[in-house]
N, C-alpha and C positions, 0 to 999 in steps of 0.2 A: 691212845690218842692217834688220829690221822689229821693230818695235815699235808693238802698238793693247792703248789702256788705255778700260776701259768703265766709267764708275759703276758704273752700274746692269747690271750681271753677270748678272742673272735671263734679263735680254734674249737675252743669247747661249745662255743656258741653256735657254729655248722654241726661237731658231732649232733648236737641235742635235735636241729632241723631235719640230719638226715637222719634220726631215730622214731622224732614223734608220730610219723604217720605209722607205721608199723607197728609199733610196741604201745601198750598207755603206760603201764607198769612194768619194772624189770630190776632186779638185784643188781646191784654194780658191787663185785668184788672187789676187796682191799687188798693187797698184800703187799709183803717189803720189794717186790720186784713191778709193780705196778697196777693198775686197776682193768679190769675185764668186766665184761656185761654177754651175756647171752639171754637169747627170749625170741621166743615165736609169735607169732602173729595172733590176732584173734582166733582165725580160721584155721589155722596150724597147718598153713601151705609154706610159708615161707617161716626162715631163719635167720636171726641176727646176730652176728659174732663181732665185740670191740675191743680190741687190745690197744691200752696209749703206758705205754714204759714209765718205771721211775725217772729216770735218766732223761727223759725231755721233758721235766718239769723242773723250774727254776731251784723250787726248794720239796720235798718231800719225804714225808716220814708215817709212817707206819708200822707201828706200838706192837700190835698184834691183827693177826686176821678180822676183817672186819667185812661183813654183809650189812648195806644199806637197799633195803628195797623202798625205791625211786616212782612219785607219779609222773610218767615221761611230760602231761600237759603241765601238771603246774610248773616241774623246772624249768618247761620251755619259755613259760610265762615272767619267770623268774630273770630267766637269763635274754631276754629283752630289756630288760632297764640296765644291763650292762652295753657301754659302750666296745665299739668293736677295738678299740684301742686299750680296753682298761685292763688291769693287771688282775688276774680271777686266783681268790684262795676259796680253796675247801678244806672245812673244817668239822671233825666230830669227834665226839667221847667212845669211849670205847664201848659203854654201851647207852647208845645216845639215841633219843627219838626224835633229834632236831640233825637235819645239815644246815653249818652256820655257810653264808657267801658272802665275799666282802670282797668290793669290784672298787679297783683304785685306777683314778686316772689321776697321773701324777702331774702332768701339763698344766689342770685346771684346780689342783689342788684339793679335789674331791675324793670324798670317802661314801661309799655307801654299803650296806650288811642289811644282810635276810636272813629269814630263817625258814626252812622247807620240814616240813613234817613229813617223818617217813613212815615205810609202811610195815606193815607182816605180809610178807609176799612167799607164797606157798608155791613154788616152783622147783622142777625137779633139773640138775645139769642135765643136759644131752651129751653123749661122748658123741664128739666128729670124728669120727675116722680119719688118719691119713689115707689120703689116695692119691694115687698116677691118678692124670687126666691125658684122655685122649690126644687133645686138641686146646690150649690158649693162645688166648687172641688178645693183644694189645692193642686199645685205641683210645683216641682223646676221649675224657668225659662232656665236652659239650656237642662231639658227634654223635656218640654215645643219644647223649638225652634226648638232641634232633633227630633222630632213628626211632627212637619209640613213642615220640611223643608225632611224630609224621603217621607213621605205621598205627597209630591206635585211631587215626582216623579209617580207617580203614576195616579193622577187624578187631575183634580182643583177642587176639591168637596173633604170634608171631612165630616163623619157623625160623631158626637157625640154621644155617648150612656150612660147616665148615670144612673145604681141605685146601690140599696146598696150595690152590691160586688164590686163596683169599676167604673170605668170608662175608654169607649175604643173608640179608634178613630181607624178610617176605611176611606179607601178610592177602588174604583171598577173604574179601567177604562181600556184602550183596550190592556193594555199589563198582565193583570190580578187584584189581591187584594195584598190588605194588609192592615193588622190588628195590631194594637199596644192598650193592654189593663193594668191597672196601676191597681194597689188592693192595700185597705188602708194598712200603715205600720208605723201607729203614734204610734207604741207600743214603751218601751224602747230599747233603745240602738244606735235606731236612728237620727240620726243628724239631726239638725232641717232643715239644707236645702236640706236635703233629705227626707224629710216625706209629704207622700201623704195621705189627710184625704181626707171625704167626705161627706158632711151633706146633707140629701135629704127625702125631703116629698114626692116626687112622681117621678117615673121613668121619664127622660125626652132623645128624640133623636132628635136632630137637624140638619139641612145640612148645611155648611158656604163655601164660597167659600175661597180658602185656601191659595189664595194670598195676603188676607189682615189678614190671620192669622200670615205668615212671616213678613209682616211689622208689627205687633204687637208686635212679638218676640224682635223685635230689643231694644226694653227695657229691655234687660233681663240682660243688664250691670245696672238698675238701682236697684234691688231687688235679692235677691237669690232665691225667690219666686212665682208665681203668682197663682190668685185667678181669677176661669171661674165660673160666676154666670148662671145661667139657668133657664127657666120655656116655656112649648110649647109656638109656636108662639110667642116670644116675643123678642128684642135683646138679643143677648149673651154679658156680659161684661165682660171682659178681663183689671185685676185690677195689677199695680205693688204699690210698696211703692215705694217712693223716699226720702232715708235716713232718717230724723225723721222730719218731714218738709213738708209731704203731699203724694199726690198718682198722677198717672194717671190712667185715667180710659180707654177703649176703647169699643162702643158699635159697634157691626154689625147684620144687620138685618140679619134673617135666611131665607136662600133660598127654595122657594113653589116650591115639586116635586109634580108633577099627581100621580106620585106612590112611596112608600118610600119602599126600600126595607129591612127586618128586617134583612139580614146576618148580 
């Protein structure tokens, strides 16, 4: 039997937004320490990693190990008739071809239950390596999203440039440039979800394509924050909190120019 009961339902209601563009189908792992999800993209550029702990869910129990593989549209579809207020349980058999949902708002005295048919999802785990990263960069997520979602007017290509004064995103394409560059400001007075730090061992510039930077943004309702990990040649990850109860992670491999250009 699994059974995870969320207050605050909204929460699982952003995970689901900032997955459905990315993933349609993916395995949400069960276990007694909490539920994980990994799945690449269609095009298998990009990587999605979600850890939300037992521990920041109201009630939760987990019988034995359980793999549901998830169609990421229809739960999304699902979990639109819940209110961002309502109280979210999930629920299934141990070996069950249904997730029951049952979205309570206690205010208005309503009860409502679904049931999502799951899948046979043929997917193999990826092991991520721990790694050092060269160079992370702390900054708001909705500057975050204004930076790429500015910059893709511009180019599908965005370059990273990070060292110790800061960090600048760039994009060159046929209607000219543009430059947006951030310098740390973790001094007093500033607010935490405005404060942009930056820890870096070695200068690092990267290229990413900037469309799968905009679907990353799209968590930006999960965190006030996000965190771009860095080191040449290696993926970039693209890290949100998810209220106190875990992260997602995002990795995308870094695009190989012939020639990079330093503007």
């Amino acid at each position: 039997m699994f059974e995870a009961k969320l207050i605050q339902g909204s929460t699982l209601k952003k995970v689901q937004e900032a997955l459905k563009d990315i993933v349609t189908e993916a395995k949400w792992d069960c276990t007694h320490s909490g539920i994980s999800l990994q799945a690449m993209d269609s095009s298998h550029v990009s990587l999605v990693q979600l850890t939300l702990r037992a521990d920041g869910f109201e009630n939760y129990r987990c019988d034995r190990n359980l793999t549901m593989g998830i169609n990421m549209t229809s739960m999304a579809k699902i979990l639109r008739c819940a209110g961002n207020n309502d109280v979210i349980t999930l629920k299934a058999e141990d070996n069950a071809d249904l997730l029951e949902l049952t979205f309570e708002a206690p205010e208005e005295k309503k009860f409502s239950q679904y049931e999502l048919k799951l899948m046979d999802i043929d997917a193999e785990q990826l092991g991520i390596p721990d790694q050092e990263y060269s160079c992370s960069v702390t900054l708001p997520s909705q500057e975050f999203a204004r930076i790429c979602r500015d910059l893709s007017q511009i180019s599908e290509c965005v370059v990273i440039t990070c060292t110790k004064d800061g960090v600048q995103f760039s994009a060159k394409g046929d209607l000219g440039t543009g430059k947006v560059r951030l310098q740390q400001n973790s001094g007093g007075g500033v607010e935490d979800d405005e404060k942009v730090t930056v820890e870096i061992s070695e200068p690092v510039q990267l290229t990413f394509a900037i469309k799968y930077l905009n679907m990353f943004a799209k968590a930006m309702s999960l965190s006030p924050s996000v965190t771009l990990s860095m080191s040449n040649d290696v993926p970039l990850v693209v890290e949100y909190g998810v209220a106190d109860m875990g992260h997602i992670k995002y990795f995308l491999a870094p695009k190989i120019e012939d020639e990079e250009d330093d503007d």
